[in-house]
Gaussian input, Z-matrix of N, CA and C with variables (Angstrom, degrees):
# hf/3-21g

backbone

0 1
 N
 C     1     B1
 C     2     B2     1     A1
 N     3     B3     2     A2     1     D1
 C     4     B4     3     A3     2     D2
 C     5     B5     4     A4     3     D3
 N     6     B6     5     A5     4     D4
 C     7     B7     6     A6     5     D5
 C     8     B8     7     A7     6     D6
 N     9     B9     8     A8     7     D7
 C    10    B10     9     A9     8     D8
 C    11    B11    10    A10     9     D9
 N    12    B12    11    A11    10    D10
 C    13    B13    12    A12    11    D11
 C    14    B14    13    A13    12    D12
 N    15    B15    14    A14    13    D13
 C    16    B16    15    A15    14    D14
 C    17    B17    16    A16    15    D15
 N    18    B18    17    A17    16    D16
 C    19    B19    18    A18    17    D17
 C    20    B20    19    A19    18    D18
 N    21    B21    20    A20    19    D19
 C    22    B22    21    A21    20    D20
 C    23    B23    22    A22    21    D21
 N    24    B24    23    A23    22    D22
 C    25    B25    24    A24    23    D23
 C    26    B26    25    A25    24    D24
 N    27    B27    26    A26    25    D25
 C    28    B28    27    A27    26    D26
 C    29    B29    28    A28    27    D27
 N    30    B30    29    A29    28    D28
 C    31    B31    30    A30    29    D29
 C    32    B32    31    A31    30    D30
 N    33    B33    32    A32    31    D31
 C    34    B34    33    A33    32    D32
 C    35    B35    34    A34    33    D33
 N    36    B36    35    A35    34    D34
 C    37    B37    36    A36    35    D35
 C    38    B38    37    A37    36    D36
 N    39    B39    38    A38    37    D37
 C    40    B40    39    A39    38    D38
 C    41    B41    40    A40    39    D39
 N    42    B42    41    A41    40    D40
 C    43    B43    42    A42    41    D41
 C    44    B44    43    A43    42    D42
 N    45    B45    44    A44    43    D43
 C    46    B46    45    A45    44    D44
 C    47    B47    46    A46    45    D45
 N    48    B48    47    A47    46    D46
 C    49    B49    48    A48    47    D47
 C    50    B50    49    A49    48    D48
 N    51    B51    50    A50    49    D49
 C    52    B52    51    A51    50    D50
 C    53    B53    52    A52    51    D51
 N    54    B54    53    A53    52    D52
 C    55    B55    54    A54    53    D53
 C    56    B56    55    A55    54    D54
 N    57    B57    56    A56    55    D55
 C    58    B58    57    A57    56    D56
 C    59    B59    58    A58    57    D57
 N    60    B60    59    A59    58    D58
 C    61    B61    60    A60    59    D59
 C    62    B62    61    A61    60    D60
 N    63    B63    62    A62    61    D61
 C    64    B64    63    A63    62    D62
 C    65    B65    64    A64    63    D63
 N    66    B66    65    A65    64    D64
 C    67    B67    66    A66    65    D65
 C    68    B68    67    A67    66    D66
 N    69    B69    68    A68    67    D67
 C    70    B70    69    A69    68    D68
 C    71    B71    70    A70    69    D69
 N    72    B72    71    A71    70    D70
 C    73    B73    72    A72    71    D71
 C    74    B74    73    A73    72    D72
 N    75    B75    74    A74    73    D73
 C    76    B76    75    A75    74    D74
 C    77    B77    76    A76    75    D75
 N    78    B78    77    A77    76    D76
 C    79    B79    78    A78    77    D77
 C    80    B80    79    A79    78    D78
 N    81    B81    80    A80    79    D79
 C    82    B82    81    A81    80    D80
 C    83    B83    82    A82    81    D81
 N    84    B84    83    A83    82    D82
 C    85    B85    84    A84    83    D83
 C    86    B86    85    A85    84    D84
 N    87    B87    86    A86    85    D85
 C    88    B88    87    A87    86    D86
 C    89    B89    88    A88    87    D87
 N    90    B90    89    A89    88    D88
 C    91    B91    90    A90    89    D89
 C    92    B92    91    A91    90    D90
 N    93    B93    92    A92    91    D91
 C    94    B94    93    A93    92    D92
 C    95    B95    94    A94    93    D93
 N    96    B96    95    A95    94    D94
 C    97    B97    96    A96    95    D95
 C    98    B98    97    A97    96    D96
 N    99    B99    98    A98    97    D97
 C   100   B100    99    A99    98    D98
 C   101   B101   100   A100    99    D99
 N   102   B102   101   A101   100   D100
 C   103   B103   102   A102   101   D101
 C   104   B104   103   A103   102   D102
 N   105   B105   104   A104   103   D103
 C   106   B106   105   A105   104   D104
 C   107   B107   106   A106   105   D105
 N   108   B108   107   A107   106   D106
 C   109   B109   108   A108   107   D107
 C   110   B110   109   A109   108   D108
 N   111   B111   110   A110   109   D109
 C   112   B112   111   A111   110   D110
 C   113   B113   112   A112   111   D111
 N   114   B114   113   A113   112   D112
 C   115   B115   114   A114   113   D113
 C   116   B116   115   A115   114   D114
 N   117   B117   116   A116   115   D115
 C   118   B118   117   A117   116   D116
 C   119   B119   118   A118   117   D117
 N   120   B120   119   A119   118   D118
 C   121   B121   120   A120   119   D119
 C   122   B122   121   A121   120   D120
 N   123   B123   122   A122   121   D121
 C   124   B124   123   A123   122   D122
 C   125   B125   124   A124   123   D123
 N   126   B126   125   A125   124   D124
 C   127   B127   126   A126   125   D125
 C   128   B128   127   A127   126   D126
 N   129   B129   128   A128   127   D127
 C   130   B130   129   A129   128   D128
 C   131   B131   130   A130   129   D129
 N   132   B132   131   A131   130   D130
 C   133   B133   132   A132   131   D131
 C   134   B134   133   A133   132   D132
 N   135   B135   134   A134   133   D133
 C   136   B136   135   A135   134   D134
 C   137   B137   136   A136   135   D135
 N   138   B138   137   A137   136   D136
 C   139   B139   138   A138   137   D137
 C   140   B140   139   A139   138   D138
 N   141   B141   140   A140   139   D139
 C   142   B142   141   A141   140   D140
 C   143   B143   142   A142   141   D141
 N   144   B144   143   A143   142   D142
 C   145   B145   144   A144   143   D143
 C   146   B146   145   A145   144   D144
 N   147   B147   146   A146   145   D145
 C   148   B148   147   A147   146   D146
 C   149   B149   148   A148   147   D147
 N   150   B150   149   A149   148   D148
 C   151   B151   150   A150   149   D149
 C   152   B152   151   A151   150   D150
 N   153   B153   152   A152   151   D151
 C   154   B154   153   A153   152   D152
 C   155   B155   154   A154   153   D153
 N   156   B156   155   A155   154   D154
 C   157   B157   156   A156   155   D155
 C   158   B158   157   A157   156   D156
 N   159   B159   158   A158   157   D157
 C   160   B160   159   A159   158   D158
 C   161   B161   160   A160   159   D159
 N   162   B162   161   A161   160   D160
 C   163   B163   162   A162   161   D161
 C   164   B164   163   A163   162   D162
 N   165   B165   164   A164   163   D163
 C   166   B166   165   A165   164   D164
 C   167   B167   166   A166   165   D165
 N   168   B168   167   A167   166   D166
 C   169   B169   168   A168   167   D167
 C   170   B170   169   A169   168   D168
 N   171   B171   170   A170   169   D169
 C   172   B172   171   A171   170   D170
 C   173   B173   172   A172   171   D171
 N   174   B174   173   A173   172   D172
 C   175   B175   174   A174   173   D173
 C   176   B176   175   A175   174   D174
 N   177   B177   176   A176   175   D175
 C   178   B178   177   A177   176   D176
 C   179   B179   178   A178   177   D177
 N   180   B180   179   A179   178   D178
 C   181   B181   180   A180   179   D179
 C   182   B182   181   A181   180   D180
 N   183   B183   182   A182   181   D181
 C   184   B184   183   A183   182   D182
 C   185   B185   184   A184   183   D183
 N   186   B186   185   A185   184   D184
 C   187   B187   186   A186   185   D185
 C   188   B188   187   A187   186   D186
 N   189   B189   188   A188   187   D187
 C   190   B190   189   A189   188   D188
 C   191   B191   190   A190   189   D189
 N   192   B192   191   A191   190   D190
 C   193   B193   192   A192   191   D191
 C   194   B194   193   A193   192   D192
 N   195   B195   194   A194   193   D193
 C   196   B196   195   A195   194   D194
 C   197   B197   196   A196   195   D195
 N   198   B198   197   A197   196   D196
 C   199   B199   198   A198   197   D197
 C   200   B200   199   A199   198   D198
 N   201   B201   200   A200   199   D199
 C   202   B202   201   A201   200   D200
 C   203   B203   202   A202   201   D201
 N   204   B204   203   A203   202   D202
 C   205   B205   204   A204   203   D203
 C   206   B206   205   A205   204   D204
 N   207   B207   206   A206   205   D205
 C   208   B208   207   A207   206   D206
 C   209   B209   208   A208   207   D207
 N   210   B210   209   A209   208   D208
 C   211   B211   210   A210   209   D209
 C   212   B212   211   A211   210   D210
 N   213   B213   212   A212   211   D211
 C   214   B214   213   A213   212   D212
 C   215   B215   214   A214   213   D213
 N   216   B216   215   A215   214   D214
 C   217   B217   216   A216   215   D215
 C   218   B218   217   A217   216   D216
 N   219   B219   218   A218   217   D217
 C   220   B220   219   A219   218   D218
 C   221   B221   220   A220   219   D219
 N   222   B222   221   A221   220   D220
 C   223   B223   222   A222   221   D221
 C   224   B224   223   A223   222   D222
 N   225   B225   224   A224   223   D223
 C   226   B226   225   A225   224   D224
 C   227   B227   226   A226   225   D225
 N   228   B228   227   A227   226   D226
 C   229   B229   228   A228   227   D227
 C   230   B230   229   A229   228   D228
 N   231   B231   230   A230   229   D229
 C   232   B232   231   A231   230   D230
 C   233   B233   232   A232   231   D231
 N   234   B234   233   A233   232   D232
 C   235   B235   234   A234   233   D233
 C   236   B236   235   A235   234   D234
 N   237   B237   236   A236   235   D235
 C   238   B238   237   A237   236   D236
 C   239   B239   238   A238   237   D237
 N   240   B240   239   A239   238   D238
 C   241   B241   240   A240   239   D239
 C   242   B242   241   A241   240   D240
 N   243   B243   242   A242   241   D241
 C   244   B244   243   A243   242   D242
 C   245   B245   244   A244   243   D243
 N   246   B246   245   A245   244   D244
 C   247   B247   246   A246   245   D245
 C   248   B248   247   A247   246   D246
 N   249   B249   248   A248   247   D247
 C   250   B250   249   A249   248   D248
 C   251   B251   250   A250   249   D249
 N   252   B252   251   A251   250   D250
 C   253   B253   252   A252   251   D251
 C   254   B254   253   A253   252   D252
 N   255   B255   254   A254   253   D253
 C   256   B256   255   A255   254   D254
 C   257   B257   256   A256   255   D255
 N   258   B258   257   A257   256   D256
 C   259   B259   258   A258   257   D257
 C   260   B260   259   A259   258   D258
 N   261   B261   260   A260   259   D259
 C   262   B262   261   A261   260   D260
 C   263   B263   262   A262   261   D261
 N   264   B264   263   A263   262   D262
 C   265   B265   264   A264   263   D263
 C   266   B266   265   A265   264   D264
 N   267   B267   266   A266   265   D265
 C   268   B268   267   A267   266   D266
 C   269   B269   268   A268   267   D267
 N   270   B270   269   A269   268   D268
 C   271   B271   270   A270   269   D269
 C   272   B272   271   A271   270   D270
 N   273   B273   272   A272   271   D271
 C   274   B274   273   A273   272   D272
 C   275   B275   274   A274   273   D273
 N   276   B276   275   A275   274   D274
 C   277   B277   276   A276   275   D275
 C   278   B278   277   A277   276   D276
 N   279   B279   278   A278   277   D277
 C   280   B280   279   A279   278   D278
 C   281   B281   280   A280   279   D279
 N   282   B282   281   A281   280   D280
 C   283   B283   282   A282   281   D281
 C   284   B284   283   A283   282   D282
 N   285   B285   284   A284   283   D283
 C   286   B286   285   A285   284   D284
 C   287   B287   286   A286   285   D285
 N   288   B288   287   A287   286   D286
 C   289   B289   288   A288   287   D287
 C   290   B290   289   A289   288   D288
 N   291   B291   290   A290   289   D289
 C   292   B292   291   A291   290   D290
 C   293   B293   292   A292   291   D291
 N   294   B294   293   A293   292   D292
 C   295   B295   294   A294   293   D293
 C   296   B296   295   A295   294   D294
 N   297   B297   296   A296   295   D295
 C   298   B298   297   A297   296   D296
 C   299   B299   298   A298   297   D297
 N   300   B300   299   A299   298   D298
 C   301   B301   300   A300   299   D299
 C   302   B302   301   A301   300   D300
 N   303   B303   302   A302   301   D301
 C   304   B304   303   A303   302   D302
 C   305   B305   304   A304   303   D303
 N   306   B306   305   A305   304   D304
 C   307   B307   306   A306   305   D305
 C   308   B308   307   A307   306   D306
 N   309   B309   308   A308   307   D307
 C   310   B310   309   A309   308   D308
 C   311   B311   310   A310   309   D309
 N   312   B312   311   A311   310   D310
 C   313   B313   312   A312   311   D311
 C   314   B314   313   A313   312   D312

   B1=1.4551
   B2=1.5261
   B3=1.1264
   B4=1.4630
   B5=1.9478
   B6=1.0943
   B7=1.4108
   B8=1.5780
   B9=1.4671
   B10=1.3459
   B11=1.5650
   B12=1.0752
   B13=1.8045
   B14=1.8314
   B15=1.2397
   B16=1.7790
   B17=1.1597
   B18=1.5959
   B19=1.7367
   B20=1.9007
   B21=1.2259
   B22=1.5227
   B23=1.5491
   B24=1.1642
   B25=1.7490
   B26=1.3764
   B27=2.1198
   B28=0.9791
   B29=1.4318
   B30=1.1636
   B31=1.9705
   B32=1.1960
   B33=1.3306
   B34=1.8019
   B35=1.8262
   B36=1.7538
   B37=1.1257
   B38=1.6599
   B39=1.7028
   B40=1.5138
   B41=1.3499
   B42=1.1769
   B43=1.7699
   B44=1.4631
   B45=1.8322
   B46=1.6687
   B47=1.3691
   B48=1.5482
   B49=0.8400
   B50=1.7652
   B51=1.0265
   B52=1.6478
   B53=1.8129
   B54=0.8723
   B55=1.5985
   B56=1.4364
   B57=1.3120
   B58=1.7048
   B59=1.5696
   B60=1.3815
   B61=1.3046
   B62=1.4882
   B63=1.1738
   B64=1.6788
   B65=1.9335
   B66=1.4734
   B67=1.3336
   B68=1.5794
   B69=1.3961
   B70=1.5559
   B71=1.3460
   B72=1.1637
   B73=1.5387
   B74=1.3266
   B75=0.9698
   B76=2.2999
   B77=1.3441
   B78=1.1889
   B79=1.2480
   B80=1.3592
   B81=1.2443
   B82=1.4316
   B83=1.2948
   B84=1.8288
   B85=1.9952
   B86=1.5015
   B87=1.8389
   B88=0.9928
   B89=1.5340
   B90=1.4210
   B91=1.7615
   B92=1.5795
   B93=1.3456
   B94=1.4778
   B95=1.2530
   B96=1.5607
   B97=1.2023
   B98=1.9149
   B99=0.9958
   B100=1.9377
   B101=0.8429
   B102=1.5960
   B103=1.3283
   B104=1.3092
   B105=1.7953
   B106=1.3483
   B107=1.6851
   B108=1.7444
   B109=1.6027
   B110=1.6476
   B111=0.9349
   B112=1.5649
   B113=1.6900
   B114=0.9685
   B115=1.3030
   B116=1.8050
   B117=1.2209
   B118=1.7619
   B119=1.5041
   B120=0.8550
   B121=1.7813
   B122=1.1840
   B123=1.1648
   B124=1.3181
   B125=1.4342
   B126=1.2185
   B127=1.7731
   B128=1.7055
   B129=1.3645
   B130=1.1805
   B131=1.6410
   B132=1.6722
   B133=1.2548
   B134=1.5711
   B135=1.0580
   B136=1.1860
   B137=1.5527
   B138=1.7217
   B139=1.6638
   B140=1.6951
   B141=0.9748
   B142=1.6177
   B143=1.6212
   B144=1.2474
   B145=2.0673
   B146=1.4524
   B147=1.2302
   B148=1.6922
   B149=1.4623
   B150=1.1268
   B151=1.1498
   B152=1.7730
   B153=1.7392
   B154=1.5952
   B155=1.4209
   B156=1.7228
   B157=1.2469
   B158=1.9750
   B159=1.5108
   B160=2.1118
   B161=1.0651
   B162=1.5755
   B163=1.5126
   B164=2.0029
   B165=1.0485
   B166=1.5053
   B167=1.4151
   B168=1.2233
   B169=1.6330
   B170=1.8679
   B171=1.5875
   B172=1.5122
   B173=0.9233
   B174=1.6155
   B175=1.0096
   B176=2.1442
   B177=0.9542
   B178=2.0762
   B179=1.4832
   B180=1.8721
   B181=2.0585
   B182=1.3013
   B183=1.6914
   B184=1.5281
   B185=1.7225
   B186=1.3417
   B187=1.2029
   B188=1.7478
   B189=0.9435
   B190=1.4809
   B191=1.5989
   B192=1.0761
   B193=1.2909
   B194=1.9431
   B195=1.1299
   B196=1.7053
   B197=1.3057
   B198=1.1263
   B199=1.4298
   B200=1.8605
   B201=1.3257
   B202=1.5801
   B203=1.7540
   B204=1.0071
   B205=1.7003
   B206=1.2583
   B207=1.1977
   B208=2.0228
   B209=2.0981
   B210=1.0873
   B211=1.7285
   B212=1.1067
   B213=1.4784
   B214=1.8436
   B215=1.5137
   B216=1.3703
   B217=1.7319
   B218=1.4150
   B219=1.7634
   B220=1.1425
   B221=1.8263
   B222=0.9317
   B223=1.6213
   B224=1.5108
   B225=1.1547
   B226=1.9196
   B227=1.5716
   B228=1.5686
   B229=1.6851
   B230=1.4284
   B231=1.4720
   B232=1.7062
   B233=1.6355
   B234=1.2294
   B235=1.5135
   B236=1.9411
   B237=1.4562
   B238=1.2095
   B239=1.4667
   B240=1.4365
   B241=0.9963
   B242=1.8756
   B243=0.8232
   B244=1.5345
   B245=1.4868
   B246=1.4046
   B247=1.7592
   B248=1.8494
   B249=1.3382
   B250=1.1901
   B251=1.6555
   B252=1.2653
   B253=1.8280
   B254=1.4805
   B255=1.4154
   B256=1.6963
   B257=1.9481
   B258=1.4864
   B259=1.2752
   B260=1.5773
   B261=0.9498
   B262=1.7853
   B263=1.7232
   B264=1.4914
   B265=1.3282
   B266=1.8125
   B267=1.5523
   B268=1.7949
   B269=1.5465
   B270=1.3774
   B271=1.3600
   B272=1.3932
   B273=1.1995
   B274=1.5353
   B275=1.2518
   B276=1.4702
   B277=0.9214
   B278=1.5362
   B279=1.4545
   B280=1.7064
   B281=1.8020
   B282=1.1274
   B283=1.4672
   B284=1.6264
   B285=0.9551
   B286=1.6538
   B287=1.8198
   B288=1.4985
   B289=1.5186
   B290=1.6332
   B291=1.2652
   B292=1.5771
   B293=1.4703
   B294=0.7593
   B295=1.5457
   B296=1.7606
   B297=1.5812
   B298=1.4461
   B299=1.4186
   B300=1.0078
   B301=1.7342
   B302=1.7605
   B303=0.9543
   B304=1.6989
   B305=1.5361
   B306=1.3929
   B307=1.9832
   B308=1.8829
   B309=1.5584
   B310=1.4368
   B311=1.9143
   B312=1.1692
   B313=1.6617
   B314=1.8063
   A1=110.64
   A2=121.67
   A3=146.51
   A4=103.23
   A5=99.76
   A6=126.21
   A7=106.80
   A8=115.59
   A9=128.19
   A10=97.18
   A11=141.74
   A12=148.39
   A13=72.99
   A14=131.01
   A15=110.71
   A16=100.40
   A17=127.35
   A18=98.20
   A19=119.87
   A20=90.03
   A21=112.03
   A22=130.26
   A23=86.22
   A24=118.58
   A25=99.92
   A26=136.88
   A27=116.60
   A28=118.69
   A29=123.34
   A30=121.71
   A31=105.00
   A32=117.04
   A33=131.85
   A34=100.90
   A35=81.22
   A36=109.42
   A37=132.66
   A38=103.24
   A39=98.31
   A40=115.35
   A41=127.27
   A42=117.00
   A43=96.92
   A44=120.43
   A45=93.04
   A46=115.79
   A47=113.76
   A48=105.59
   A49=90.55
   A50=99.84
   A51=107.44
   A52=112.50
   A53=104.07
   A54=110.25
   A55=97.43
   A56=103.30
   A57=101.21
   A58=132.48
   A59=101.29
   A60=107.07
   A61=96.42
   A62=125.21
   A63=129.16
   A64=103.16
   A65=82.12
   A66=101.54
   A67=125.15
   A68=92.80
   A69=107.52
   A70=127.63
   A71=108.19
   A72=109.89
   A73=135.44
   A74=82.34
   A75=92.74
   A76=103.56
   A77=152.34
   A78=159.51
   A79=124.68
   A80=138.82
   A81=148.81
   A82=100.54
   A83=116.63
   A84=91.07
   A85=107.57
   A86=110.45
   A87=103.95
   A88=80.74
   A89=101.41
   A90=110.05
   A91=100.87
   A92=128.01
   A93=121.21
   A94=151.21
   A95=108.73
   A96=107.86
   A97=85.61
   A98=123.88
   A99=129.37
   A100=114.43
   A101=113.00
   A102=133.42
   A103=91.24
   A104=92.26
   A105=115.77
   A106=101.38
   A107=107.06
   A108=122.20
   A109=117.95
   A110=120.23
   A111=109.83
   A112=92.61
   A113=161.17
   A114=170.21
   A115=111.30
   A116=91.93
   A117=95.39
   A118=119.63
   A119=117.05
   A120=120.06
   A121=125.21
   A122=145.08
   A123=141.14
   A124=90.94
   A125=100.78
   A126=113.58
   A127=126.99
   A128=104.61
   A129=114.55
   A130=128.01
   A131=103.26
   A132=109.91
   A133=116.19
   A134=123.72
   A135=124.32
   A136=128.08
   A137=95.52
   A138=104.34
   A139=107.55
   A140=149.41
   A141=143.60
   A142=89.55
   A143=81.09
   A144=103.64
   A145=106.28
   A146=133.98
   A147=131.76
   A148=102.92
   A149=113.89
   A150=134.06
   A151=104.02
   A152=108.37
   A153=118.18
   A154=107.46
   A155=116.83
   A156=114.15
   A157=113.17
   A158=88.84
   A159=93.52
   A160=87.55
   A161=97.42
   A162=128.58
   A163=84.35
   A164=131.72
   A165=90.12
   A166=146.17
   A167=135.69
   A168=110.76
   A169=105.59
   A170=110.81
   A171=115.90
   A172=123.73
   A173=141.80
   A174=165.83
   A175=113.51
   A176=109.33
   A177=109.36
   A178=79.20
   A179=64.75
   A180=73.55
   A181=110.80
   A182=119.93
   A183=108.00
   A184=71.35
   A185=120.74
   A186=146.66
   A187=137.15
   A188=121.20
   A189=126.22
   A190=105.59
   A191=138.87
   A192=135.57
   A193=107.82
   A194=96.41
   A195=112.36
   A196=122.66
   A197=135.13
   A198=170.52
   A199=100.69
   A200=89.37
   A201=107.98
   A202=108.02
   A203=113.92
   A204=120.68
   A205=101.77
   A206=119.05
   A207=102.40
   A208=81.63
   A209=121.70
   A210=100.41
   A211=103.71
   A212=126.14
   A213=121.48
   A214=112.21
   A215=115.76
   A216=128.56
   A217=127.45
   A218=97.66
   A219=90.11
   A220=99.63
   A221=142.08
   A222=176.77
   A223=126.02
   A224=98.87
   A225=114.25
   A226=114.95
   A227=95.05
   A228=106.06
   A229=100.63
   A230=141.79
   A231=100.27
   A232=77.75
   A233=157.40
   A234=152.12
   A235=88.68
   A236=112.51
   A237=109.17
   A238=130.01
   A239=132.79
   A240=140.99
   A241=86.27
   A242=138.22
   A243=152.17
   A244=98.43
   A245=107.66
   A246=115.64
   A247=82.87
   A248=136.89
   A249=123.79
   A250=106.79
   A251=98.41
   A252=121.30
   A253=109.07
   A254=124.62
   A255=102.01
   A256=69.43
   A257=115.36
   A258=112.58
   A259=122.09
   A260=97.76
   A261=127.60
   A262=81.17
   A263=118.74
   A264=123.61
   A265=107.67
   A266=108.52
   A267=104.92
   A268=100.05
   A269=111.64
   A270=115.26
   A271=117.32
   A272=133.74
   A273=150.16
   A274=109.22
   A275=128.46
   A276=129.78
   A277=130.37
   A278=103.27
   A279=96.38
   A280=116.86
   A281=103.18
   A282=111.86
   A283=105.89
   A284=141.09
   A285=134.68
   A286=67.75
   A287=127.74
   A288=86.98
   A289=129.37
   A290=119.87
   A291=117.68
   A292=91.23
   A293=150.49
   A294=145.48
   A295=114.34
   A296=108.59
   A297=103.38
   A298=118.70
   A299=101.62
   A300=89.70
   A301=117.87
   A302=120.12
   A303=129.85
   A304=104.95
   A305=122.68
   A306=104.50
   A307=90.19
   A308=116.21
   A309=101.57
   A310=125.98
   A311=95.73
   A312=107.18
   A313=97.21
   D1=-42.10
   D2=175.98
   D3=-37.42
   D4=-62.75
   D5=-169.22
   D6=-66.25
   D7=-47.75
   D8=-167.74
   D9=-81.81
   D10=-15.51
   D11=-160.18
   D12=-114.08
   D13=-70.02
   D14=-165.93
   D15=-59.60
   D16=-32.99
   D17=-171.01
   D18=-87.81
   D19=9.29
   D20=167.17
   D21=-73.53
   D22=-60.22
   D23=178.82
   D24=-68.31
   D25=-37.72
   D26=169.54
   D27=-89.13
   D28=-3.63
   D29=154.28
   D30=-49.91
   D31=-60.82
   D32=-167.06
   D33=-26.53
   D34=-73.65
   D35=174.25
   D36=-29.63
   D37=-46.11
   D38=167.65
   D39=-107.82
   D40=9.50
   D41=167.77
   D42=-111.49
   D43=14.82
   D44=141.24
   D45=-119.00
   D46=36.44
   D47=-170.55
   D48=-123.11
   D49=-16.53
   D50=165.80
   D51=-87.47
   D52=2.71
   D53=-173.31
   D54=-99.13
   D55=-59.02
   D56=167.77
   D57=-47.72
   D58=-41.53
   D59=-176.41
   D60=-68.02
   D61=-69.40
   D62=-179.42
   D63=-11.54
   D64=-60.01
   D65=-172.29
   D66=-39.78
   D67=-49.38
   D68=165.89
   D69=-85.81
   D70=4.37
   D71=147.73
   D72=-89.37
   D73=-9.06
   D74=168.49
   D75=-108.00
   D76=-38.21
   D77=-171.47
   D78=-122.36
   D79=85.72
   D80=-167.86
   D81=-37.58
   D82=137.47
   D83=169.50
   D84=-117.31
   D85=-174.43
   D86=-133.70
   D87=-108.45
   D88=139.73
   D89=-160.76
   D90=-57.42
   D91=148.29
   D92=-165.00
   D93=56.65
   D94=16.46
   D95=-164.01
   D96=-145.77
   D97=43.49
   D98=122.24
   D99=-83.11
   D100=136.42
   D101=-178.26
   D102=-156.98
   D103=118.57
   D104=-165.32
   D105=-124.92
   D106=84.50
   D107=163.51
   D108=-79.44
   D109=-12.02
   D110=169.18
   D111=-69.47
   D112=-84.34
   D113=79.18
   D114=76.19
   D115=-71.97
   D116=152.96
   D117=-121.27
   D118=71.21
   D119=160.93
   D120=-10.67
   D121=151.07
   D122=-176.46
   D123=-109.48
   D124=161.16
   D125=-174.45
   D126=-74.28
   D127=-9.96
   D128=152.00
   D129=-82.68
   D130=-5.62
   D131=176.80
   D132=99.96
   D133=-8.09
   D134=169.99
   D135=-71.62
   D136=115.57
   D137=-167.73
   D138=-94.56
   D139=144.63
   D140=155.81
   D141=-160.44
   D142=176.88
   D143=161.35
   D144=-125.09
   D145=124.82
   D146=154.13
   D147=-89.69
   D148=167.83
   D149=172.08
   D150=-173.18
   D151=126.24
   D152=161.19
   D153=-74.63
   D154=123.02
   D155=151.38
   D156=-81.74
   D157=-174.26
   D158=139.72
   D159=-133.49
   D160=173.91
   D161=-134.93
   D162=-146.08
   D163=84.99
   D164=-146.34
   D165=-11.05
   D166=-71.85
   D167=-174.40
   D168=-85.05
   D169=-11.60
   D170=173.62
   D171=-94.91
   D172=170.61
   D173=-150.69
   D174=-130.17
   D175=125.65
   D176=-173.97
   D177=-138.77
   D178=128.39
   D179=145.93
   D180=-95.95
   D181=170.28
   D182=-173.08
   D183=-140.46
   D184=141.97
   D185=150.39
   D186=-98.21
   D187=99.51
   D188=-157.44
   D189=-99.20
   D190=117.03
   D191=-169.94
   D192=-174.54
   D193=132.53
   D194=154.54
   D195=-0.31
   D196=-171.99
   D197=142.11
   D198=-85.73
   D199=-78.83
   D200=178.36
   D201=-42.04
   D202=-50.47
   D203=-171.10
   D204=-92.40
   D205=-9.68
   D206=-177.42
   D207=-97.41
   D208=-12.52
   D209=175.90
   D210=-87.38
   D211=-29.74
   D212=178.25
   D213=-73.40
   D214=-12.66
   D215=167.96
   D216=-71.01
   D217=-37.57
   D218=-167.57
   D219=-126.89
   D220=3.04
   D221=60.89
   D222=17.21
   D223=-76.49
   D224=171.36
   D225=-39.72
   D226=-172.72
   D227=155.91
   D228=-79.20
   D229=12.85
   D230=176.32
   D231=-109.34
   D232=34.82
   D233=-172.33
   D234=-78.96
   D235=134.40
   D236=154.04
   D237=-66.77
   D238=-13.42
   D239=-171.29
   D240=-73.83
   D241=-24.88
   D242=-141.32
   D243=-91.56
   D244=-41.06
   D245=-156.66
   D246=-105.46
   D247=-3.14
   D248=177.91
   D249=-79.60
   D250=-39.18
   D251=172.14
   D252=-47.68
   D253=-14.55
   D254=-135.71
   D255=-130.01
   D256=157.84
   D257=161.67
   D258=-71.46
   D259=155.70
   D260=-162.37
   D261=-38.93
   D262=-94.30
   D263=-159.89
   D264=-37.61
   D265=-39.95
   D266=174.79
   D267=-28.94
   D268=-77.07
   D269=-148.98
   D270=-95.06
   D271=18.46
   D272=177.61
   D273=-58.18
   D274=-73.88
   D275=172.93
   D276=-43.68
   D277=-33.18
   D278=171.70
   D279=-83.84
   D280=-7.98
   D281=175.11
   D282=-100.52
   D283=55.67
   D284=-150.09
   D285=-135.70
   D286=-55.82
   D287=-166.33
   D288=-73.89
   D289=-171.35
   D290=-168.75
   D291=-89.41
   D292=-58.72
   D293=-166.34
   D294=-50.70
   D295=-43.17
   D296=161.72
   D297=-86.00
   D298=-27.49
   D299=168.92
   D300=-84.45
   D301=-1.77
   D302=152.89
   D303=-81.70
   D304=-6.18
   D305=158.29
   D306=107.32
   D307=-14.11
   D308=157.53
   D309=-49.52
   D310=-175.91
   D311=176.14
   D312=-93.21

């Protein structure tokens, strides 16, 4: 089972990492702003990729993630409904960047 969940998790891994790239071939991205959590996970476990495009004169986030990881996102311990539960200082720190505190994952 062990084996069959890693060779899962590394598919994940390259058709969102081919999704992204796609991605950035239609839409230039925005220098610094990949953030690649399948790759490094956050400690609550939450896997995705963000990445800022432009849009011409705007800016999208594009989020690349699972089946499996969009239910541990929005379901799991990384669910924001989760950090509404928890006191303010609990969950500060994981919301400290601009992308989750703009209402991203």
């Amino acid at each position: 089972a062990g084996d069959a969940a890693a060779a899962a998790a590394a598919r994940d891994a390259q058709i969102a990492g081919r999704i992204i790239a796609l991605t950035h071939s239609l839409w230039p991205p925005v220098a610094h702003r990949l953030k690649d959590y399948i790759a490094h996970p956050k400690a609550n476990g939450y896997r995705c990729v963000h990445s800022t495009v432009r849009w011409g004169s705007l800016h999208a986030e594009v989020q690349v993630r699972s089946a499996e990881m969009h239910a541990h996102a929005e379901f799991g311990p990384a669910a924001h409904w989760m950090y509404k539960r928890q006191p303010r200082a609990a969950h500060a720190p994981a919301r400290a960047n601009a992308t989750t505190a703009a209402g991203g994952c």
